[in-house]
C-alpha atoms as one frame of an Amber mdcrd trajectory, in Angstrom:
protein
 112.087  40.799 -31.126 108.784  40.256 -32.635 106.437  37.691 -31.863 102.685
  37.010 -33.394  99.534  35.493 -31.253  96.421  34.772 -32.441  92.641  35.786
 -31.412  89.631  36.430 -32.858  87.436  39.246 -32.806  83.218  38.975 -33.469
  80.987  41.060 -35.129  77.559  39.832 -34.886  77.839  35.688 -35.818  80.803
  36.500 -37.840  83.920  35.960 -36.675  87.673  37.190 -38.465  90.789  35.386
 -37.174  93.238  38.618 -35.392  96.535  38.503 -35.691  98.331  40.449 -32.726
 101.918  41.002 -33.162 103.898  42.582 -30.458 107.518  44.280 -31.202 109.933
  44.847 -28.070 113.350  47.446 -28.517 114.486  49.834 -26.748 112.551  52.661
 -24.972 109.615  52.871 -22.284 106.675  53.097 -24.130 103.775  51.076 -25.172
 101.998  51.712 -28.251  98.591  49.764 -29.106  97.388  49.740 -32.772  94.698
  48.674 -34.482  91.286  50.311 -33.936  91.240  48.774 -30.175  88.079  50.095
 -28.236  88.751  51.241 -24.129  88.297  47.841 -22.696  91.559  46.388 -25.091
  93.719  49.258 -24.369  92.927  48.665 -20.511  94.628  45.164 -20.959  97.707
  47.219 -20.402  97.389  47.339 -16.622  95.758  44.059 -16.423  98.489  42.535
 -17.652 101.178  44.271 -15.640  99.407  43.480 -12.331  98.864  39.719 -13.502
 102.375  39.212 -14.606 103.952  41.036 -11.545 101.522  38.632  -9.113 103.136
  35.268 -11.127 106.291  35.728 -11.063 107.034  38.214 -14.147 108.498  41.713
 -13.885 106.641  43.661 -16.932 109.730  44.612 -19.819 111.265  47.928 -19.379
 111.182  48.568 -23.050 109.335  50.186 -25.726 106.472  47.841 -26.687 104.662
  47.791 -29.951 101.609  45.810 -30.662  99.758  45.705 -33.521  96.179  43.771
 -33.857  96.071  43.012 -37.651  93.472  43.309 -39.580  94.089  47.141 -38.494
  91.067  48.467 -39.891  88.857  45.838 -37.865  87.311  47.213 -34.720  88.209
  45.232 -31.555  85.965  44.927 -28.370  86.582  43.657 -25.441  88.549  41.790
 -22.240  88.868  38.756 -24.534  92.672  40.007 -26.149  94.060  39.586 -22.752
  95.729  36.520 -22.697  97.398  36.495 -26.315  99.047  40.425 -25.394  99.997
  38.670 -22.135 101.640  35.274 -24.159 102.825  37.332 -26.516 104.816  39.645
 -24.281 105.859  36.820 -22.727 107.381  35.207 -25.534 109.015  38.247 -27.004
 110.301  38.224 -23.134 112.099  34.771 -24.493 109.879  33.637 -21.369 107.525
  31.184 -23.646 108.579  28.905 -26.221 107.786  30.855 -29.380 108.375  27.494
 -31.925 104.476  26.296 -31.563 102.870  29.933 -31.061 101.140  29.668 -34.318
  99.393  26.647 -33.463  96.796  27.977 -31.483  94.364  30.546 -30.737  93.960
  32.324 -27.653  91.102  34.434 -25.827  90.677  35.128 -22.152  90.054  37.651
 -19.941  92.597  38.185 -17.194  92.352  39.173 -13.827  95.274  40.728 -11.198
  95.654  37.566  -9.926  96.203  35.508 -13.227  93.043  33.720 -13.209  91.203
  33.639 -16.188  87.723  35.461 -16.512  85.219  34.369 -19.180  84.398  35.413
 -22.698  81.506  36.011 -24.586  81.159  34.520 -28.209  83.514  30.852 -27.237
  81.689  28.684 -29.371  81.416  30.267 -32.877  85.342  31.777 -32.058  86.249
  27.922 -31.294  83.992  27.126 -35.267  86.917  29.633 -36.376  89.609  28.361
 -34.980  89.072  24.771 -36.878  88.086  26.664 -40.278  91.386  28.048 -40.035
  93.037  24.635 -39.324  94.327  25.584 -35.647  95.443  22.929 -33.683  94.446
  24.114 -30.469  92.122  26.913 -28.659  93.423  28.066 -25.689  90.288  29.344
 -23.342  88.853  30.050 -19.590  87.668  27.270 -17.733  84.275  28.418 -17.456
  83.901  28.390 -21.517  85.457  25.288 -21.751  82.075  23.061 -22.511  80.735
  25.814 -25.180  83.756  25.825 -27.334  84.557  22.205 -27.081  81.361  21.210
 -28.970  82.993  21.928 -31.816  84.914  18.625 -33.102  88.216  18.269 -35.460
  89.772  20.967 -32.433  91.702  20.127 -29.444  90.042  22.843 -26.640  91.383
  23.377 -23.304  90.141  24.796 -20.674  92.652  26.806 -18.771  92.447  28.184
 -14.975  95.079  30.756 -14.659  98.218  32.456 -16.709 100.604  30.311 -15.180
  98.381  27.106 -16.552  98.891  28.568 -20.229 102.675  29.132 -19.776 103.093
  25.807 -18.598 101.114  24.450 -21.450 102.826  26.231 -24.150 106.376  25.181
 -22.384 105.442  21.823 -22.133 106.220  21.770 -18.457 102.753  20.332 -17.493
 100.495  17.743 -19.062  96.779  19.069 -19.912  94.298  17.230 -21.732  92.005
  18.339 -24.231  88.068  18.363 -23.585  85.887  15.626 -24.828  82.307  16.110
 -25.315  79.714  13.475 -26.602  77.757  16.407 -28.064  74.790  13.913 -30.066
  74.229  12.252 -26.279  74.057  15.248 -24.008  71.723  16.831 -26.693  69.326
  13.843 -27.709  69.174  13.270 -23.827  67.922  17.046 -23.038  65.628  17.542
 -25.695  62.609  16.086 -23.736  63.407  17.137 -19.828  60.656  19.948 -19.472
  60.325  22.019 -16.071  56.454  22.621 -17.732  53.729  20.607 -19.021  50.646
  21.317 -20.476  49.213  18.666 -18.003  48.651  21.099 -15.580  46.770  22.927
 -17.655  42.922  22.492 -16.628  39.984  23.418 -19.525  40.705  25.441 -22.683
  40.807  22.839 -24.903  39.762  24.995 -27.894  42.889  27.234 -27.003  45.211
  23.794 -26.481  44.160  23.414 -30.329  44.780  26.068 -31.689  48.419  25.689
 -29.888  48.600  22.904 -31.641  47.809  23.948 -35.332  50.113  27.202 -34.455
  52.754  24.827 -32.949  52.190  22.387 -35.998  52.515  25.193 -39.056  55.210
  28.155 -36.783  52.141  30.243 -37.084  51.884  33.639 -34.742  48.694  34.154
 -32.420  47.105  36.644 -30.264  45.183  35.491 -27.549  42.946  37.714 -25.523
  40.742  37.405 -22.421  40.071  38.251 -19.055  43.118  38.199 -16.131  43.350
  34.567 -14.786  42.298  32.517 -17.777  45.600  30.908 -17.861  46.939  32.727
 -21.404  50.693  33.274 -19.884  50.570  29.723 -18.262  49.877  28.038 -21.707
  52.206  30.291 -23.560  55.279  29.448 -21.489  54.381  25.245 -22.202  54.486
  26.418 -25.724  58.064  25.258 -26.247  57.476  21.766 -24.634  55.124  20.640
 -27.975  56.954  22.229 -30.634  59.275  20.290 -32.760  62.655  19.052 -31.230
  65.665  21.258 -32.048  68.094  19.571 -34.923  71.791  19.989 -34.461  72.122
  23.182 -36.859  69.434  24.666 -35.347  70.675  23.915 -32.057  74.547  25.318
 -33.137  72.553  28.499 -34.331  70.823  29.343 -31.435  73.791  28.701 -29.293
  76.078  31.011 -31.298  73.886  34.021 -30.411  73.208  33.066 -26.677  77.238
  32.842 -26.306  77.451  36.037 -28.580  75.540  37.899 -25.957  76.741  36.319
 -23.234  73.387  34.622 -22.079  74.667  30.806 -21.392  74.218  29.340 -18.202
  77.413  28.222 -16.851  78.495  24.445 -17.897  76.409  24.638 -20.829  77.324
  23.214 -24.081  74.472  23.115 -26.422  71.306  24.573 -26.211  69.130  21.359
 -26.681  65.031  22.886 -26.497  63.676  25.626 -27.661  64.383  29.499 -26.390
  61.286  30.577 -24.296  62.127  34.559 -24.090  59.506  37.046 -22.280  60.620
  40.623 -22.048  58.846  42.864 -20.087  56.481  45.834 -21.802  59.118  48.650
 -20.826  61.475  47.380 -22.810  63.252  49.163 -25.817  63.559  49.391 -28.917
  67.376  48.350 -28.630  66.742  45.871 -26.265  63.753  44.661 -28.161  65.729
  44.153 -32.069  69.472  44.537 -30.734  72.008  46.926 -30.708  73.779  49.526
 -28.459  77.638  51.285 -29.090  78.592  47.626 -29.532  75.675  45.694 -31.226
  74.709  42.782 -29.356  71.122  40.425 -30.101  68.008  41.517 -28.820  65.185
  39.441 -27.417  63.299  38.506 -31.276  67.285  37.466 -31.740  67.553  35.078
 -28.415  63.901  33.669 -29.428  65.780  32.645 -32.954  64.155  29.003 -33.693
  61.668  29.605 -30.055  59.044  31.212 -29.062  59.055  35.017 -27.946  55.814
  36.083 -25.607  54.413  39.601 -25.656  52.286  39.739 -22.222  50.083  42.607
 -22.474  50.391  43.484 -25.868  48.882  46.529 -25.595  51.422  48.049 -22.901
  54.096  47.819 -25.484  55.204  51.574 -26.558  53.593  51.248 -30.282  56.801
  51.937 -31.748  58.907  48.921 -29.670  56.218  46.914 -31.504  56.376  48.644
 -35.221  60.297  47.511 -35.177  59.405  44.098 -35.165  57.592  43.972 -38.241
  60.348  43.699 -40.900  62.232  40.922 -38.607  58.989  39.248 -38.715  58.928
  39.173 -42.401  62.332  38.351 -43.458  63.593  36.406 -40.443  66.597  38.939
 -39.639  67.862  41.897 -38.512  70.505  44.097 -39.580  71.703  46.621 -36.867
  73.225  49.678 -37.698  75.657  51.659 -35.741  78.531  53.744 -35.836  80.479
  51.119 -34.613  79.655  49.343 -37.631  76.630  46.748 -39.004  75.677  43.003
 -37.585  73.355  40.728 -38.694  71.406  38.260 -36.840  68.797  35.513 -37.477
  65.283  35.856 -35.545  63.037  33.621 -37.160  60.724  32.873 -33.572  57.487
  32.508 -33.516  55.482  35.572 -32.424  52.841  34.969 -29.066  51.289  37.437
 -27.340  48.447  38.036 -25.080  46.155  40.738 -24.358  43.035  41.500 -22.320
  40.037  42.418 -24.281  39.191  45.811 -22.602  41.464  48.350 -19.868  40.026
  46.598 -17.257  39.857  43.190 -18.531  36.224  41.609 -17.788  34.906  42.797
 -21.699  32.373  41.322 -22.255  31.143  40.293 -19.046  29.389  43.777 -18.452
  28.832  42.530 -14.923  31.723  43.084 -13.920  33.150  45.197 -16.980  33.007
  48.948 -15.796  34.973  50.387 -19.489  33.096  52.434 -21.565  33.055  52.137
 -24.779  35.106  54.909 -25.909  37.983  53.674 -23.194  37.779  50.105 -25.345
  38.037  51.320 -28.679  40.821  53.398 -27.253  42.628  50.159 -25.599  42.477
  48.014 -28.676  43.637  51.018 -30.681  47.226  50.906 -29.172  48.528  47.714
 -31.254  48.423  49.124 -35.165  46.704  46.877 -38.025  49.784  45.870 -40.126
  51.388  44.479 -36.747  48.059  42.742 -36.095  48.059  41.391 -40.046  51.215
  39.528 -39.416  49.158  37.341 -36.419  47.863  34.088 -37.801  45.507  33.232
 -35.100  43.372  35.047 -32.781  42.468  33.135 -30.166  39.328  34.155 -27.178
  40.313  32.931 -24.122  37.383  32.851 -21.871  37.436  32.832 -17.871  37.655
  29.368 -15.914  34.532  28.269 -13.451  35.365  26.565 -10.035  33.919  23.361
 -11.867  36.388  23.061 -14.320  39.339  23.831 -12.564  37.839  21.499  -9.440
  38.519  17.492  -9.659  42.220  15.188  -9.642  41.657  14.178 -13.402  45.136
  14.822 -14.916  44.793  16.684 -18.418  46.428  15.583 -22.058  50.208  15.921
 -21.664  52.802  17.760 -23.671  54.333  14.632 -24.984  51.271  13.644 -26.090
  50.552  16.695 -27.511  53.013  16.734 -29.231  52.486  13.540 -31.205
């Protein structure tokens, strides 16, 4: 008997609608085709162990699936559950008459729960291009995917939830979400305010012209001045998120698998500060299976270098075509993505190794060891900065006193 299920497989933002058709005759064996990586052709056990623990004895037979295109590479847990409801059905043990109907991703485990997926949300934009009536997915991606209107979602706990679905022997209900209110309501609920922020007015301005025009900036001064603590309100006085930026930036935080769980959409703007070991893959994106880096996640936000000139040189150098065009294009054997990372650029630095330059009361760096310091960040990564901003140390004075300073919101204005 054969019997066809449908998934979805994604490749950077870009998503292509799977067809997995599974063939049962006679034999023992079970062949998998269609250029599945290891985690797909594990599904195998997965699915024996889940079936066997609801109720299901796995077909003695010789099993053929196919994952169509053929020449697509497939990654991941997420095939699970349409091999399992496909097996099923060419069991006769699921009603095969509204299979086409919907799409299917999951993860299973032993037990027949469902695990979640990365990429829900721009899989569930698929599924209603291609006219589905229904996507079929874990319960913990159930507020991602169902964003996405004209597409009845549902959010399903186990195996035995699904077959009961697709049966008809239990009622579920789609999930609603009022995706304008939950996202106007967010925009504004910051955890940081520039209010707390005492002194450095000239550096809250030029915030404010780079907040006002996207521009980058470098700011640079002594430790304690406050240049991380005013870079991380950055986000709070930028401009609100619209609703396709918002969808964007979503897309590649459920693409890498970075949403907090019961999120929907991401309503303010990403905040991302990676540390200065990190890589070049980390840093632009990549690995055996490209996934986003960091200048991807700060797509529409605000990505902070601290310590600019820890950064290996060449984990900086990368950065400088992104910065120009607004994407990347990764590479690999596994085959090319794309992503968006149009952020704007902070970072701060100290003005000397050990920071006091040029208070030379305190500053013990001679002038070789400066020259030498500054020297680490090249002058065509500097030329792409906009503003360079001196950040000079705090007295008691002006930190002292209960005076509250000019708010984000009214920054912002």
């Amino acid at each position: 008997m054969l019997v066809k299920t449908y998934s979805a497989a994604v490749n950077g933002l870009e998503v292509t609608t799977v067809t997995v058709e599974i063939s049962l005759t006679r034999g023992i064996m079970f062949h998998l085709s269609g250029l599945a990586d290891t985690a797909v052709k594990e599904s195998h056990d997965r699915i024996v162990a889940a079936l066997l623990n609801n109720g299901y004895k796995f077909p003695v037979a010789d099993i053929t699936v196919n994952m169509a295109p053929a020449d697509l590479r497939k990654e991941g847990s997420g095939y699970d559950l349409p091999l399992a409801i496909g097996i099923l059905a060419a069991m006769e043990k699921v009603e095969t008459e509204n299979l086409d109907k919907y799409m299917f991703v999951g993860e299973l485990g032993l037990d027949g729960r469902l695990q979640p997926v990365r990429g829900a949300l721009p899989i569930a934009i698929r599924a209603r291009k291609e006219q589905f009536k229904a996507l079929i997915v874990p319960r913990q991606n159930i507020r991602e995917a169902a964003v996405v209107n004209n597409i009845d979602v549902y959010g399903m706990d186990s195996l035995a939830d699904v077959i009961a679905f697709i049966n008809g022997t239990a009622e579920f209900e789609p999930t609603r979400i009022d995706t304008r209110r939950e996202f106007y309501e967010q925009q504004s609920n910051f955890d940081l305010d520039f209010a707390d922020v005492r002194g450095q007015e000239n550096v809250k301005r030029a915030m404010e012209v780079a907040a006002a025009g996207g521009h980058n900036m470098v700011m640079i001064g002594p430790p304690g001045s406050g240049k991380s603590m005013m870079a991380k309100r950055l986000p709070s006085i930028l401009p609100p998120l619209s609703l396709a930026e918002s969808l964007e930036t979503t897309q590649i935080h459920s693409v890498a698998g970075k949403l907090g769980k019961g999120m929907s959409l991401i309503s303010q703007r990403p905040f991302r500060s990676p540390h200065h070991t990190i890589s070049q893959v980390a840093l632009v994106g990549g690995g055996m299976n490209p996934q986003p880096g960091e200048i991807s996640l700060a797509h529409n936000g605000v990505l902070f270098l601290d310590e600019l000139p820890e950064y290996h040189r060449d984990v900086l150098e990368v950065m400088r075509q992104p910065l120009e065009d607004g994407v990347v294009t990764v590479s690999r054997a596994a085959g090319t993505a794309v992503y968006p990372s149009r952020f704007m650029l902070v970072c701060a630095m100290n003005p000397c190794p050990c920071g006091f330059y040029p208070d030379l009361s305190r500053c013990t760096c001679a002038p070789g060891d400066i020259s030498r310091y500054l020297s680490r960040v090249s002058q065509p990564f500097l030329d792409r900065m906009d503003l360079c901003v001196q950040v000079e140390a705090l007295s008691y004075e002006d930190l002292h006193g209960e005076e509250r300073c000019e708010s984000s919101a009214k920054m912002r204005e």
